[in-house]
C-alpha positions in Angstrom: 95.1 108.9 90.5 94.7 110.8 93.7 96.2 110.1 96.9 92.9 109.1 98.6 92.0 106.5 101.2 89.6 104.9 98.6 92.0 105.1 96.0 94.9 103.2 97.9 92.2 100.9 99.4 91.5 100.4 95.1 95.4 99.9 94.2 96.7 97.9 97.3 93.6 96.3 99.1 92.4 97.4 102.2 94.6 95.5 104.7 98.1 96.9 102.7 96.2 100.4 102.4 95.6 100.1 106.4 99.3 99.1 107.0 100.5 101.9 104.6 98.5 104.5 106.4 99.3 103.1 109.7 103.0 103.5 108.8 103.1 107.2 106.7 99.5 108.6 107.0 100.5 112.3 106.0 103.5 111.9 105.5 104.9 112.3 102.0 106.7 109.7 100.8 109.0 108.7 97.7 107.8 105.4 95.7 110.5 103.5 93.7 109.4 102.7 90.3 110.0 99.2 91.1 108.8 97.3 94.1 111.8 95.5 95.7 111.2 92.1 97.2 113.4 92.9 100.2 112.2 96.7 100.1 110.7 98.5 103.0 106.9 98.9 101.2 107.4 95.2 100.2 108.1 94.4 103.8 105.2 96.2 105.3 102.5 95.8 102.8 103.9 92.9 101.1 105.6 92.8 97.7 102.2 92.1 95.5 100.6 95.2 96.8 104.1 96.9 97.0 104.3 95.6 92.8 100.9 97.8 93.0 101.7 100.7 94.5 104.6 101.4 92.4 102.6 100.4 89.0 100.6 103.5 90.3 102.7 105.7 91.8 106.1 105.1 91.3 108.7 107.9 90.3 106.7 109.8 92.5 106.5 111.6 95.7 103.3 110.3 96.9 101.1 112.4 100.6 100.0 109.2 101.9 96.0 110.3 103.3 94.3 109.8 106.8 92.3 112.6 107.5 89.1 111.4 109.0 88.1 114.5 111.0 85.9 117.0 110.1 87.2 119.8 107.9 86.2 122.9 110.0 87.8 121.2 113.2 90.9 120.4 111.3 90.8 124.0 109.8 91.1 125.5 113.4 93.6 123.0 115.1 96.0 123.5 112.0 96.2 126.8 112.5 96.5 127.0 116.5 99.3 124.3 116.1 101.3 126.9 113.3 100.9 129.6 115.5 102.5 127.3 118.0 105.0 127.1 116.2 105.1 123.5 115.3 106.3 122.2 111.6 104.3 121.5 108.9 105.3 117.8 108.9 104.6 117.3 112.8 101.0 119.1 112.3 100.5 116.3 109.4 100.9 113.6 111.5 99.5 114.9 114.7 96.2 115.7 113.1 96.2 112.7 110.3 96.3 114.7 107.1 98.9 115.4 104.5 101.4 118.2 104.5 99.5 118.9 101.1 96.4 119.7 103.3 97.9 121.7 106.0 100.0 123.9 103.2 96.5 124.8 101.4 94.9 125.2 105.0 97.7 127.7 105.6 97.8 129.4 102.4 94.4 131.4 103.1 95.5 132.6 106.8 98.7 134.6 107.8 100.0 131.1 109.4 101.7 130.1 106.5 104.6 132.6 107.5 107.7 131.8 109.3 109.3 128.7 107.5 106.0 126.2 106.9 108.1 123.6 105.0 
């Protein structure tokens, strides 16, 4: 399954997709196989919908979504922020879109150059 809005809002319910978003929207995170009761998804989301998330995606390194802009302004503000010279991780979070996106944003221009990890 995709890392989607939709399809967290499917696995975890839409308050614990919310908080999960809130928390790591583009970000790329690691999810344990299993949920711990005490563990930090368990804390924020609560440990059913933490159970859930790692039913779907555990063993996994998972680009938690939240782009909600429009892909053509995203497009150029990606790109203005490489050429800035600010990191792939920071331009994730600033905009609200995974380091996934920005890396396949960046693969079609001459941004991707000079250390994009």
């Amino acid at each position: 399954m995709a890392g989607t809005f939709d399809n967290l809002v499917t696995v975890l319910g839409r308050d614990a997709a919310e908080k999960l978003v809130a928390a790591y929207g583009g970000i790329r995170i690691y999810v344990p196989v299993r949920a711990a009761p005490e563990g930090a998804f368990a804390t924020l989301i609560g440990y059913p919908a933490a159970e859930a998330l790692s039913r779907y995606y555990g063993g996994e390194r998972f680009d938690v979504p939240i782009a909600k802009r429009a892909p053509r302004v995203l497009r150029g503000e990606i790109c203005r922020l490489r050429r800035d010279g600010m990191h792939v991780t920071a331009i994730a979070r600033a905009l609200g879109c995974t380091r996934r996106y920005v890396f396949r944003i960046l693969a079609g221009t001459s941004e991707a150059e000079g250390g994009a990890s």
